[in-house]
VOLOMI-909664 format. One record per residue (C-alpha): z, y, x; residue in one letter; residue number from 1. Coordinates in steps of 0.25 Angstrom, whole numbers, plus 5000, padded with zeros to 4 digits. Each point is the difference from the previous one (the first is absolute). Layout:
BEGIN
+------+------+------+------+-----+
|    w |    v |    u | rest |  nr |
+------+------+------+------+-----+
|    Z |    Y |    X |    A | NUM |
...
+------+------+------+------+-----+
This chain:
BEGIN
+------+------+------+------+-----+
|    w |    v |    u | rest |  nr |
+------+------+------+------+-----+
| 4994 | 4946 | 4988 |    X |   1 |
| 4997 | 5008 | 5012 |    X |   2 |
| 4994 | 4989 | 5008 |    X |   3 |
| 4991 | 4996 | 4988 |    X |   4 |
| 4995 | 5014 | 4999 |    X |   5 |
| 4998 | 5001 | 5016 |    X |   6 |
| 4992 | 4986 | 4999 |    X |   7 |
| 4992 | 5005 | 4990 |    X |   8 |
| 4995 | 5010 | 5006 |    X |   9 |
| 5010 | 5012 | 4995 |    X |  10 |
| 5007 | 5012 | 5005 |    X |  11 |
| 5015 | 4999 | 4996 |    X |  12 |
| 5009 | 5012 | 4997 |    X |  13 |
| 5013 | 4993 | 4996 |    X |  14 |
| 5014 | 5006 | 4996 |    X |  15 |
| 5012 | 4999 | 5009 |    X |  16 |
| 5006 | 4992 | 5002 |    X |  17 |
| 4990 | 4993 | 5012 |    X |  18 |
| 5004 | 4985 | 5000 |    X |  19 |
| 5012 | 4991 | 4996 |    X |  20 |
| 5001 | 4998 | 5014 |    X |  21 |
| 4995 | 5004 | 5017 |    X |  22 |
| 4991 | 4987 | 5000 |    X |  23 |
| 4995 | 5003 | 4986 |    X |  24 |
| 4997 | 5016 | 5003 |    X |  25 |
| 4992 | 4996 | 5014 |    X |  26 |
| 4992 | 4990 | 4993 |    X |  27 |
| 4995 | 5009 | 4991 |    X |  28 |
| 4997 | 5011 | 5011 |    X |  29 |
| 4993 | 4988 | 5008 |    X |  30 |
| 4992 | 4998 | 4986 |    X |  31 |
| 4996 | 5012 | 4999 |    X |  32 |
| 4996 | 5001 | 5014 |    X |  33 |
| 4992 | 4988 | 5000 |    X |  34 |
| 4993 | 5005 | 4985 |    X |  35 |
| 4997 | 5013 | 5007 |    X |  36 |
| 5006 | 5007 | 4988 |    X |  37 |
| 5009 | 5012 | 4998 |    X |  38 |
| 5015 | 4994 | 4995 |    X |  39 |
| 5010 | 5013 | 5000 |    X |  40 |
| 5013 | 4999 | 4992 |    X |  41 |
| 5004 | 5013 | 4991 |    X |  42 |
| 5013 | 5004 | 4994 |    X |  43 |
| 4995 | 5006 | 4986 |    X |  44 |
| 5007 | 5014 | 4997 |    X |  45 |
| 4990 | 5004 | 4988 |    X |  46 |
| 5013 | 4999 | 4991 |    X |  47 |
| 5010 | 5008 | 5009 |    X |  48 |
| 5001 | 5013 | 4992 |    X |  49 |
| 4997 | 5008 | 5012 |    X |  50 |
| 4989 | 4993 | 5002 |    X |  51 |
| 4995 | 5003 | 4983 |    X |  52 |
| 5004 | 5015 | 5001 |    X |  53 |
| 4992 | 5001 | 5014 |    X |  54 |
| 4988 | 4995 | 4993 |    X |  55 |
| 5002 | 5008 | 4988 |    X |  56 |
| 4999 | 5013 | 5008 |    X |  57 |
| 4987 | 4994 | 5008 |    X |  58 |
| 4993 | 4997 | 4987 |    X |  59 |
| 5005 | 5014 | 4995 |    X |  60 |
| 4992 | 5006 | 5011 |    X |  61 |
| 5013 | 5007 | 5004 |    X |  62 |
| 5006 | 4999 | 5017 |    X |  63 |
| 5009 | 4990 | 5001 |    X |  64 |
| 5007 | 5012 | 5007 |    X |  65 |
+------+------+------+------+-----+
């Protein structure tokens, strides 16, 4: 899906993990390259409860301190 994406002309933010496999990880790098497009690789966190009650106290307009 990444390298259709990349050949398409798109920017990939993708979910860990990166690649089934070293070969399968630098051919996508090397795609993304080529396309001149942005390819990161996130581990979401938006469900960790830490994460929930930080942005609770953010949307509250309160420190985070």
């Amino acid at each position: 899906m990444t390298l259709t994406a990349l050949a398409h002309g798109c920017h990939v933010l993708s979910e860990k993990p990166l690649a089934d496999s070293l070969a399968s990880a630098q051919e996508m790098v090397a795609a993304a390259q080529q396309a001149n497009k942005l390819f990161a690789v996130i581990q979401n966190r938006r469900f960790h409860a830490g994460i929930r009650r930080l942005r609770r106290v953010l949307n509250a307009g309160q420190s985070a301190t």
